[in-house]
N, C-alpha and C positions, 0 to 999 in steps of 0.2 A: 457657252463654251469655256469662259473663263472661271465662270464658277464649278466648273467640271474640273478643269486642271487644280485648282486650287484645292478640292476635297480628294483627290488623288496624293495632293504632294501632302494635307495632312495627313490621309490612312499611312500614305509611307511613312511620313515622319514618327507615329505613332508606332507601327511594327518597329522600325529602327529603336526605338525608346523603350520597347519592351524586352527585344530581343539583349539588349545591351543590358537592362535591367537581371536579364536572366542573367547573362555573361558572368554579372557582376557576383550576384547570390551564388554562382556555381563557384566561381574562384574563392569565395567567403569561406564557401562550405567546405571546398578541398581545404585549403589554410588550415581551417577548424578541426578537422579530421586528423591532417596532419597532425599538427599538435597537440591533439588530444591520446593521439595511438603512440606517437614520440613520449608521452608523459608517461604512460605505462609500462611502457618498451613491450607493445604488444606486438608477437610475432607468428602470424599463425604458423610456419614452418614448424617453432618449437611448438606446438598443438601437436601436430603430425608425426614431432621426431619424440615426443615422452607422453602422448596419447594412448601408449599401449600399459603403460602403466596405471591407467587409469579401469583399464580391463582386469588386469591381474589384480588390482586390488578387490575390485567383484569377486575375482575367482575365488580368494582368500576370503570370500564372507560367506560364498557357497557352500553347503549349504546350512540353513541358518540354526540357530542351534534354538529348535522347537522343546526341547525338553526346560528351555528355563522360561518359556512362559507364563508360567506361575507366577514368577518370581515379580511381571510386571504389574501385574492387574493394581495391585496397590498404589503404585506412582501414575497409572494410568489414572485414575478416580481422581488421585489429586491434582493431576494437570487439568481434570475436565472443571473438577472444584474451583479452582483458580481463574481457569475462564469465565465458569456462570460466578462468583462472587465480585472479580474486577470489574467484569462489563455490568452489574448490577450497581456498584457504587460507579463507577463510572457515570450512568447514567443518570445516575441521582444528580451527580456534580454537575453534570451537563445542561439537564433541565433549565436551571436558573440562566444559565451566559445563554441558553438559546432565547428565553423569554425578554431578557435584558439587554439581547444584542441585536433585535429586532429595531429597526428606526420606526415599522409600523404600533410598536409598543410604545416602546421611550425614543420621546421627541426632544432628549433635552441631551446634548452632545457631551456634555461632560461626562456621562453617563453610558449612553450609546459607543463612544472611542474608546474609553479605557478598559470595560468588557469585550471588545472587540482584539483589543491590544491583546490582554491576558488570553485569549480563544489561538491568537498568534501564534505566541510564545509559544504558551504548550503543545502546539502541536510542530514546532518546529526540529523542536528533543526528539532523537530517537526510541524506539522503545524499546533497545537493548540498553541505553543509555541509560535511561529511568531505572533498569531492573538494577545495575550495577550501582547507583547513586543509594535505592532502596535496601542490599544487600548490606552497604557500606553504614548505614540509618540505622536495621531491623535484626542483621543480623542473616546468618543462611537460614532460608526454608523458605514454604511456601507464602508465608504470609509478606515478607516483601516482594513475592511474583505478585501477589495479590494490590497492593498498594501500586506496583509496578504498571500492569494492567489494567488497574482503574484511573491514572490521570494519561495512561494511552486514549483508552474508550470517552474520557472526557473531552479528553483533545477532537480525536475523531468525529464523536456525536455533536458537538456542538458546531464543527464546521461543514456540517453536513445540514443538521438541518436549524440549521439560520440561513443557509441559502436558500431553502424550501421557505421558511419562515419569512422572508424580503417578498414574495412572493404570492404570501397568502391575499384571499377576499380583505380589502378593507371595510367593507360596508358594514360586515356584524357588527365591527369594532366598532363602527362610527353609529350604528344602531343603538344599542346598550350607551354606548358614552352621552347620547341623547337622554337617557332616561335616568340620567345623574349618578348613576353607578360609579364605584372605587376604582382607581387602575388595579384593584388583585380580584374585583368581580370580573372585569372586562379580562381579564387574565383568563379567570376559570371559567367562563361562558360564552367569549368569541376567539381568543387565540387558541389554548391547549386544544379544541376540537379539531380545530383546521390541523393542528402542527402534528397530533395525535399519528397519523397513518407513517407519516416520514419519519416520527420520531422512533417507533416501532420498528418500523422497513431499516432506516439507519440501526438502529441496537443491535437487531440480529445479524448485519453486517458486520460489525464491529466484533459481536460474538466469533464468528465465521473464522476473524484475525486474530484474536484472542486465543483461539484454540490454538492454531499453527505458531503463532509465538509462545505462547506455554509452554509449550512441547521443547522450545529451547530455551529458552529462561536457564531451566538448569546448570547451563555452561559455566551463568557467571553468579549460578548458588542458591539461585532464585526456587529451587524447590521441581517437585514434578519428576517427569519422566524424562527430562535431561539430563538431570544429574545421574541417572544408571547410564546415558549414553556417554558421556562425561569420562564417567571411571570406566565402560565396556572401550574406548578407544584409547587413556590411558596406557591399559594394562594391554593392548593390542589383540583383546579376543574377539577378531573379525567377524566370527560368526554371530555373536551377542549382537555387535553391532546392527547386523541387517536383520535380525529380529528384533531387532528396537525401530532400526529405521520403518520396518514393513508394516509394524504399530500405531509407528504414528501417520503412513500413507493409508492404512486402511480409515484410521479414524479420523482424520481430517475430509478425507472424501465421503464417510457419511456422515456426518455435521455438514459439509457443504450442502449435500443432496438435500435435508432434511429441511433444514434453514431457508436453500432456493424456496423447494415447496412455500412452507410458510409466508415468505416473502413477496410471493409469486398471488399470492392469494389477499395480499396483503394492497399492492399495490394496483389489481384489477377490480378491488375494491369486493370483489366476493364474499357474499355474506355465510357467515356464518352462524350456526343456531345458539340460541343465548344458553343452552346446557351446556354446548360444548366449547362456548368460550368460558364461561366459569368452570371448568372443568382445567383448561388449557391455562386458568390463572393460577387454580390451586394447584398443577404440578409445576409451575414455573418456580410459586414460593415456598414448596418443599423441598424444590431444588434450592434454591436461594437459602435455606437453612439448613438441608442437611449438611450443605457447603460450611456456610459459619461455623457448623459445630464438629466439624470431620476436623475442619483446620485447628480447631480450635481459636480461633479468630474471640480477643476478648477486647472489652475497651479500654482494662487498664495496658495493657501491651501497646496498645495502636496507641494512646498517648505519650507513652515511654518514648516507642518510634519517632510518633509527631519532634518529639523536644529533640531528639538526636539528630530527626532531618533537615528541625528549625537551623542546630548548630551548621553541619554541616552545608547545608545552602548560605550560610554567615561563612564559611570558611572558601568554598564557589565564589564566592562575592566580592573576593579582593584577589585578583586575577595576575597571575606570575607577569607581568608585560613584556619579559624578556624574552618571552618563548613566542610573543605575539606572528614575529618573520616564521619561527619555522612551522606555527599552526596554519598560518595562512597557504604555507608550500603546500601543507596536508590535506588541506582544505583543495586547496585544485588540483592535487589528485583522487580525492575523492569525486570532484567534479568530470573530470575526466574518466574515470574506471565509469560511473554513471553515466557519461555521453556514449563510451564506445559498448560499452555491455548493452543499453536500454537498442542502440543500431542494428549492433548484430540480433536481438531476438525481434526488431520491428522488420529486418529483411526476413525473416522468416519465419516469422505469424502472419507476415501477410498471405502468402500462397495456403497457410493451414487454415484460414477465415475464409479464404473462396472454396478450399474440398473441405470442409466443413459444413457448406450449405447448398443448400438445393436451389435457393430463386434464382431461375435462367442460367444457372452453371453449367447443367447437364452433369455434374455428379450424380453418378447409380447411386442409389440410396443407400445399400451396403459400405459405399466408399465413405459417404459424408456420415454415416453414423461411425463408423470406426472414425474418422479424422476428427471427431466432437468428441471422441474420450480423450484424444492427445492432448491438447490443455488444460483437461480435468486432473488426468492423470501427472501431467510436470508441474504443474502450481501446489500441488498439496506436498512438495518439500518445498520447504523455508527454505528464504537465499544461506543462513547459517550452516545447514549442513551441507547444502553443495558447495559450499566455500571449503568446510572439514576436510569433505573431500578431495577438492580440488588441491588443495595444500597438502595433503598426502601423497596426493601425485606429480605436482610442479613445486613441491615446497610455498616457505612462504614469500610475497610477493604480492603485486596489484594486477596478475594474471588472475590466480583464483576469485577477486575480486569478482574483473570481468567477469569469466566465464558463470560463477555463480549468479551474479545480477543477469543476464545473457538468456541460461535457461529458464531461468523460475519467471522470467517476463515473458520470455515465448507463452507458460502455461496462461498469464491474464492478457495477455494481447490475442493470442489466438482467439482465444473465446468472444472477445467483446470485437474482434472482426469479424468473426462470425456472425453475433450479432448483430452487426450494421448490415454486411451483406444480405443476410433474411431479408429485412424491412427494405428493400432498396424500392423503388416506385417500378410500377409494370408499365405507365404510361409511355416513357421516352422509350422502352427495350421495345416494344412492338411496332414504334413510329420509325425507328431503325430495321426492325426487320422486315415492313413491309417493303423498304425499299430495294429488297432481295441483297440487304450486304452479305455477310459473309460471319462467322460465329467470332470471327478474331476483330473484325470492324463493329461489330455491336456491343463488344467488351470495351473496345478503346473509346468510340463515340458516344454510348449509354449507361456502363455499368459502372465504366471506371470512376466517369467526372462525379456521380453520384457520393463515392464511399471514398474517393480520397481524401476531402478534406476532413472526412472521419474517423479516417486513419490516422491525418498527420495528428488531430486532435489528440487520440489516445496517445498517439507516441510521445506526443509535450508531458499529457499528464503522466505517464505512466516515467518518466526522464523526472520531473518532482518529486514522486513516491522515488525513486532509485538512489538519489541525491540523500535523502534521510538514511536509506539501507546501505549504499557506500561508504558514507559516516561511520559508521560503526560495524564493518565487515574488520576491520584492522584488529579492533578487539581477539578476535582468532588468529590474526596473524594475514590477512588477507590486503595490504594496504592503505593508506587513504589517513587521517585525520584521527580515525578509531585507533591505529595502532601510537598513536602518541597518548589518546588519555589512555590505555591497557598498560603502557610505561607509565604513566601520572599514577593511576588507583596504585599500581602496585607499588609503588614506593609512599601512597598515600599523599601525595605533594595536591595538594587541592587546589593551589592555587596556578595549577596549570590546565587539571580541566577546567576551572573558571575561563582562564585564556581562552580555550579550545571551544567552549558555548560560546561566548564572545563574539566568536569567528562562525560557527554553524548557524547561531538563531538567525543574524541579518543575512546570510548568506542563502539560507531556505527559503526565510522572507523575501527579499529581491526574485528570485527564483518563481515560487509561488505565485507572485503578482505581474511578472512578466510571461509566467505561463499561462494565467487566466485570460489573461488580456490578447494573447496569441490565439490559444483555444476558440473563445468569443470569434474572434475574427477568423477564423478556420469556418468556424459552424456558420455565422449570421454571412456567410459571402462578402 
């Protein structure tokens, strides 16, 4: 009896302690919120009350002016140029920090840490940042998109797959290392095979991003098919503009389509026949060179560059300190526009991830196909030019921020809740409906508990990725940390973006590593 009362008063004491615990997270989280929407001075009202403006600026692009499409096809090529060349040296770069940044490789930590370090850094920079640093280096045109876009895809691939890389069989490695072989045998005969599938499935990724940023590059000179969108908004010939915009919507969503495929084939391990993989290599490196030589891409120029970004990253390096307080204010506005913008599109990609799919939804098929192009279709404009826009319509400020971070996460959130909800397990949804609940009791007791903490997951990661693109929306005039180096570049003062990375690199970093560490504990329960 007495050990009856006593496991009673601990279950209570236990609900009290969790209930309390919740208490606690929920008043954290209001605080946070607050604060966060108080730092933007986000109001949805003014959404409501100059929203309409955001219509008539359509109207004024309506309709598009089809007669100068001609005129694109040329900067189209070189933005595609720019993508397949960056994500090709990119990948080159990448190679080595993934092989060397493996602890199943190099066992020897002096080694191991400081390629891990540098994999950091670079991906901590935004890659609007890069292109305006390279412009500043190489000069306008393509070829600093290009340098631009290859220590993006560096950054990208190698943090991608070195976590596939941590991961791989040890035993080839410890096979061959048996049979006295060099660490650059045991390189090219038990790691590159393993890492081979990821390192490929990551490229073409990176590709994917490469294209949608090329596409704006142009803004700050970088070459491509921005710089016509550039001078079409300048000169305020609306209609230009939404025939550049619908250029780079069409062609982003087929490079995604084409890409997934690929990818898709890539990662189910799908064999393919040895003519038409050697076929599928030789149009890759005619792409890779009709590139080189469309851009004109030479070595004596890219050295000339190297020495100009040698200086330049020397002139970064001795950091204004006086500007230290007000990069830091920039810096958690940018953190901020990325808390409340990554919210508003996690409230609502969630409901587009459930009529998105069919396991156990009871979406008609008709619904969840049309609700699976809505993310296709909002993610293939860049946060940049919904920012464009959005400052055309609310001026500039850390609202267009928002709203631009907002939609372009609705398009990759929706999709990747989509896909969790697909996979979700059929065991526990049956175990609940045989007990005759109800469609709303089998949502809340089987489907939810499954895909929430794969939800909150994405929402961490995808609030990381937001954090780098809020950094640098200011550049347009959008808020945050960017619109102070856009005032640095343009008076040329260096030693204030130096401040300003300062402040971003450890900032991403803290961020990045307290997301992982979240995520992890989201997914393993």
């Amino acid at each position: 009896m007495a050990a009856g009362t006593e496991l009673r008063r601990l279950t209570e004491r236990s609900a009290w302690g969790r209930t309390l615990s919740g208490l606690l997270v929920g008043a954290a989280l209001v605080l946070l919120y607050a604060w966060a929407m108080t730092g933007v001075e986000f109001n949805p009202l003014l959404i409501f009350q100059y929203g309409g403006k955001f219509f008539e600026l359509l109207g004024r692009m309506w309709p598009p002016d089809l007669s100068s499409l001609p005129n694109y096809g040329r900067p189209l090529l070189q933005t595609l140029q720019m993508a397949t060349l960056g994500t090709f040296l990119g990948m080159l770069m990448a190679l080595p920090l993934v092989v060397f940044g493996s602890q199943l490789v190099v066992r020897s930590a002096w080694v191991y840490w400081p390629v891990r370090f540098v994999m950091n850094v670079l991906r901590t920079i935004p890659d609007l940042l890069y292109a305006v640093l390279f412009v500043v280096a190489m000069g306008f045109g393509p070829l600093a998109g290009v340098g631009a876009l290859s220590f993006f895809a560096c950054a990208i691939i190698a943090k991608l797959t070195s976590e596939s890389a941590d991961n791989i069989n040890p035993k080839p490695i410890e096979a061959i290392e048996a049979t006295g072989a060099n660490k650059l045998q045991v390189i090219r005969y038990a790691v590159i095979p393993q890492i081979l599938p990821a390192f490929l499935d990551h490229t073409l990724y990176v590709f994917e991003l490469n294209v949608r940023i090329a596409t704006v590059m142009g803004y700050v000179g970088a070459g491509g098919i921005g710089m016509q969108l550039t001078t079409a908004l300048e000169w305020r010939n609306y209609p230009q503009v939404m025939t550049i915009v619908l250029i780079i919507f069409a062609t982003v969503l087929v490079i995604d389509l084409i890409a997934n495929r690929i990818r898709d084939a890539l990662v189910h391990g799908v064999m393919i026949p040895r003519a038409l993989r050697w076929l599928g290599l030789g149009v890759v490196a005619s792409l890779i060179l009709w590139s080189a030589a469309s851009l004109e891409f030479n070595l004596e120029r890219l050295i000339a560059g190297v020495g100009y970004f040698q200086n330049l990253v020397n002139a970064i390096g001795r950091p204004d300190w006086e500007y230290f307080e007000l990069a830091v204010q920039r810096m958690v506005q940018s953190l901020q526009i990325a808390l409340v913008g990554t919210t508003i599109s996690f409230l609502l990609a969630v409901p587009i991830g459930f009529l998105a799919a069919r396991s156990y939804t009871g979406v008609p098929l008709p619904l969840a196909l049309t609700f699976k192009q809505v993310p296709n279709t909002i993610r293939a404009f860049p946060e940049l030019i919904l920012a464009i826009f959005f400052i055309a319509t609310f001026g500039p400020g850390t609202l267009p921020g928002v709203l631009a971070i907002a939609i372009h996460s609705i398009g990759m959130l929706g999709k990747f809740n989509a896909e969790v909800v697909e996979k979700i397990r059929k065991e526990p949804v049956e175990a609940v409906q045989a007990t005759g609940a109800s469609r709303l009791q089998v949502f809340r007791y089987a489907i939810l508990p499954q895909v929430l903490p794969e939800f909150l997951a994405l929402f961490i990661y995808r609030l990381e990725i937001n954090v780098r693109a809020a950094s640098v929306l200011g550049i347009v005039g959008a808020g945050g940390i960017g619109s102070l180096i856009n005032e640095a570049q343009a008076l040329r003062d260096w030693g204030i973006v130096g401040v300003c990375l300062m402040v971003i690199i450890p900032a991403v970093m803290v961020i990045d590593f307290l997301s992982a560490r979240v995520r992890k504990r989201l997914i393993e329960g």
